[in-house]
N, C-alpha and C positions, 0 to 999 in steps of 0.2 A: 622661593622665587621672589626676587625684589619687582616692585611694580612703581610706575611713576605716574604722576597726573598730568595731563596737557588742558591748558584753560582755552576751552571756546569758547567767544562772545558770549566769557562769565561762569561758562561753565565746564566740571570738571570733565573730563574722558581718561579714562585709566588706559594702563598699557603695560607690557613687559619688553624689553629688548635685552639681548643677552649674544655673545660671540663675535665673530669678526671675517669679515672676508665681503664677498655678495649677500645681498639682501632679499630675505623669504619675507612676505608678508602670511600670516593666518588670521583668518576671521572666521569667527564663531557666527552660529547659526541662532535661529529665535527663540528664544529663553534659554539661551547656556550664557555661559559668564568667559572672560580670557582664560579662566582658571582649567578650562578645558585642554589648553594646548601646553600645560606644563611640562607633562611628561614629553608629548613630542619638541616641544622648544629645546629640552634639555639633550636630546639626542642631537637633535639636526642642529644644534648651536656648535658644537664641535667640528661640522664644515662650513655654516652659516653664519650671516648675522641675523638673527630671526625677529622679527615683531610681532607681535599679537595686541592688537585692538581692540578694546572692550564697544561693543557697538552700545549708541547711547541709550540709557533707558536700564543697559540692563548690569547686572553685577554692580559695581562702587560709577559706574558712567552714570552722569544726571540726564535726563530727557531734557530733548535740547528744541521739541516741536510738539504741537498736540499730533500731527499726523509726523510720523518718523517716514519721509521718502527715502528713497536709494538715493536720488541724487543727492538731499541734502548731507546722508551721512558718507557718500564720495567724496561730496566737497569738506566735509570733515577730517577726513583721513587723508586728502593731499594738504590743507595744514595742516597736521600734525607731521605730516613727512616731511614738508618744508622745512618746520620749526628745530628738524634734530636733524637736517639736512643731508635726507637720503632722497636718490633723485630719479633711482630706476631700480628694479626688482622683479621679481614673478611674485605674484599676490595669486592665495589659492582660499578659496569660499567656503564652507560648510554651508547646504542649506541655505538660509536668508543670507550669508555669508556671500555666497556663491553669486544672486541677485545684485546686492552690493559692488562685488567684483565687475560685474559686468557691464554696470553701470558705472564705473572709474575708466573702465577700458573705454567706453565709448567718448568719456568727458576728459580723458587723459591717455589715447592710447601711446605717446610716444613714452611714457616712463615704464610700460610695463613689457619685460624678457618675457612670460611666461603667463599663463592666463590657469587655475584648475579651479574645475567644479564638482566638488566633494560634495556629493547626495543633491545636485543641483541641475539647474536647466535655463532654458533661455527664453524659454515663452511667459508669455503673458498671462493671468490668472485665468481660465476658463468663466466664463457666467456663474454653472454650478460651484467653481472653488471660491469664486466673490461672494456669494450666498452665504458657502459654510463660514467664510471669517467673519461677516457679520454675526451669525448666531455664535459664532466660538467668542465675539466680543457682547453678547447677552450675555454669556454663561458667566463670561469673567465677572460683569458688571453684579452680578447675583453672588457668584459664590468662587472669587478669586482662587483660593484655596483647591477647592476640589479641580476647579480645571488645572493648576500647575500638581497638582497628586496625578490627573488622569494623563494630561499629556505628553507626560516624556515617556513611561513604560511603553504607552502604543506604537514609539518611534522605534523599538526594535522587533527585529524580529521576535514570533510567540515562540520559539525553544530557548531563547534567549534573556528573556523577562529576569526568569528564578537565576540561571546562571550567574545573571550580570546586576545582581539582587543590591548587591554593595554599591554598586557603581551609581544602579540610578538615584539610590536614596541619598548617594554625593551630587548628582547633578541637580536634584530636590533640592538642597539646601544650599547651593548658592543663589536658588533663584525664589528660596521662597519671602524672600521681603519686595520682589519685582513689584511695583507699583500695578494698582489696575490699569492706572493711565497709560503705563511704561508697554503695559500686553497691548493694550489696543491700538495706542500710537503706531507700533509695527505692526502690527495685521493689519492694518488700515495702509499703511507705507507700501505692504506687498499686493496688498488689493489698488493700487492704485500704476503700481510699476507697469510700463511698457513691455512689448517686445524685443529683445535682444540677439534674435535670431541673426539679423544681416550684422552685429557689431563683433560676433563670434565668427561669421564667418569672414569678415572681412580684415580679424586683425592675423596680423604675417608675423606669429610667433606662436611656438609652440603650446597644446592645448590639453591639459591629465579631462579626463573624466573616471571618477571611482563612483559604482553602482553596485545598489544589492537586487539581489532576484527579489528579495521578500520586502523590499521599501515601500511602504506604503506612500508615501506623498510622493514621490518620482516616479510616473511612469517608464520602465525599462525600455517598451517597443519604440515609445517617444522621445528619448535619449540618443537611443541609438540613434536614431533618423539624423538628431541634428549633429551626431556626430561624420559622419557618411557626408555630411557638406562641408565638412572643415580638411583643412592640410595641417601635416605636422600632428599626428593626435596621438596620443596614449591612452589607452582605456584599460580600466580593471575592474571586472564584474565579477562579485563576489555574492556567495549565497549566504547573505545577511538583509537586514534593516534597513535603518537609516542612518547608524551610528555606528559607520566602521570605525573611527579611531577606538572605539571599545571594542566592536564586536569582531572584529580583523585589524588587532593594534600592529603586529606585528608585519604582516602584508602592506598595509595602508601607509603607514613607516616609510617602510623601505619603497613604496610608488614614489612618495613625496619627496624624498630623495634622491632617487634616481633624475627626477624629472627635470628636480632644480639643475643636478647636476646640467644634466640636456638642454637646460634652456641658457644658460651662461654659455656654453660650446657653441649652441646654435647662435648666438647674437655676437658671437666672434667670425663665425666662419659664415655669416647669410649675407 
C-alpha cells in the first residue's frame, strides 16, 4: 500500500487512496492505524475510489489537539478532501470512526451519498462510559503499555481471542508506539462528543449499520432503536465482537460494497 501525508496547520495526517470511479471514504476506530483497511481498500478499489484516513494521534498521523474532538478531526478530513479535490462520497466509520462520521454529516451534510456505522452509534457518552475513559486515561497515564496489550483482544469476541491470535498481535504493533497523549486526547474527544441522534435521522441518504451480538461497547438493543428511526437503512447483525472486518471479513466486505454500490444508484434516482 503506497500512503501519502496531508499537512495540517504543520502537521502531518497520513492517508491511502487507490482506484477510480466514486468515492468511499473509511475511518478507523480508537487505537487502529489506516493500516486496517488495506485488505478492504484493495478489494473495493477495483469498483471504487477508496480513502482511508489516518485519524490524528494515531499510526504515522501527529496529534494535532491536546483533547482530539470529532469536530475538529471533521474539519480535518474535509481539508484533506478539499486538497485532493474529492467533493462527495459515502464515508463509512468503524467505532470512534463512526462518531467522527457523524459528526462530518452534521457539519457537512450535503457532500455525503452515504452515511455507515461500523460497530458504531449515535448517542452521547452515558455518565458511567464518561467515568470509565477517565480511569481508562489513569491507566494509560501509569502504564501505557499494558492498556494498549489489554485493549484490543477485549474488542472481540471470547471464541474469537485465540482464533484471530495473528491478527491482534498485528493491530498491537501498529499502535504500540501510540503516544500516551495521542490515547487520552481521543478518549477525552469521545468523552466530550454530542448527541447525533437527530443528525442520523435527519440526513436523506442512505444508512449501513454492521453489529455484533457479542460487542461489547455497542449496545445491540440500542442500536437497533436508532435504527427503527431512520429511512433508507441496511443493517447486518452478525454473531461477533467489535471487529467484524476480522471477525466477518468476508460478510462485512461484501455489506460495504453492496452499500456503496446503493448509495451512488440512490443519489441518482432521489
Amino acid at each position: 500500500m503506497t500512503y501519502y501525508y496531508f499537512d495540517y496547520n504543520g502537521n502531518e495526517i497520513r492517508y491511502s487512496i487507490q482506484g477510480q470511479g466514486n468515492t468511499l471514504i473509511l475511518l478507523h476506530g480508537f487505537m487502529e492505524s489506516v493500516q486496517i483497511w488495506n485488505d478492504f481498500s484493495n478489494e473495493l478499489s477495483k469498483d471504487f475510489r477508496v480513502l482511508c484516513i489516518e485519524l490524528p494521534g494515531h499510526g504515522k498521523s501527529d496529534l494535532i489537539a491536546d483533547i482530539q474532538t470529532m469536530e475538529l478531526t471533521a474539519n480535518m478530513i474535509n481539508d484533506l478532501c478539499k486538497s485532493i479535490e474529492i467533493h462527495e462520497f459515502v464515508i463509512i466509520g468503524h467505532s470512534m470512526g463512526g462518531y467522527v462520521s457523524l459528526q462530518f454529516a452534521e457539519l457537512f451534510p450535503e457532500k455525503i451519498k452515504g452515511l455507515g456505522l461500523f460497530h458504531s452509534h449515535a448517542l452521547a457518552d452515558t455518565d458511567e462510559a464518561k467515568q470509565n475513559r477517565d480511569r481508562a486515561c489513569e491507566i494509560v497515564r501509569k502504564s501505557r503499555k499494558i492498556f494498549i496489550s489489554q485493549f484490543i483482544p477485549e474488542l472481540f469476541a471470547p471464541e474469537n481471542i485465540i482464533r484471530f491470535d495473528k491478527e491482534i498481535k498485528e493491530l498491537q504493533s501498529h499502535v504500540i508506539d501510540m503516544s500516551s497523549e495521542a490515547i487520552i486526547a481521543s478518549q477525552q474527544g469521545m468523552k466530550l462528543r454530542t448527541d447525533k441522534l437527530n443528525v442520523l435521522i435527519d440526513l436523506d441518504v442512505p444508512k449501513l449499520f454492521i453489529a455484533g451480538k457479542q460487542d461489547s461497547r455497542v449496545n445491540l438493543q440500542q442500536l437497533m432503536a436508532q435504527t427503527m428511526l431512520c429511512n433508507h437503512v441496511d443493517i447486518l447483525i452478525l454473531n461477533i465482537g467489535h471487529m467484524g472486518y476480522i471477525e466477518a471479513r468476508n460478510e462485512t466486505l461484501a455489506s460495504i460494497r453492496n452499500f456503496t454500490e446503493k448509495c451512488f444508484s440512490f443519489s441518482l434516482n432521489h
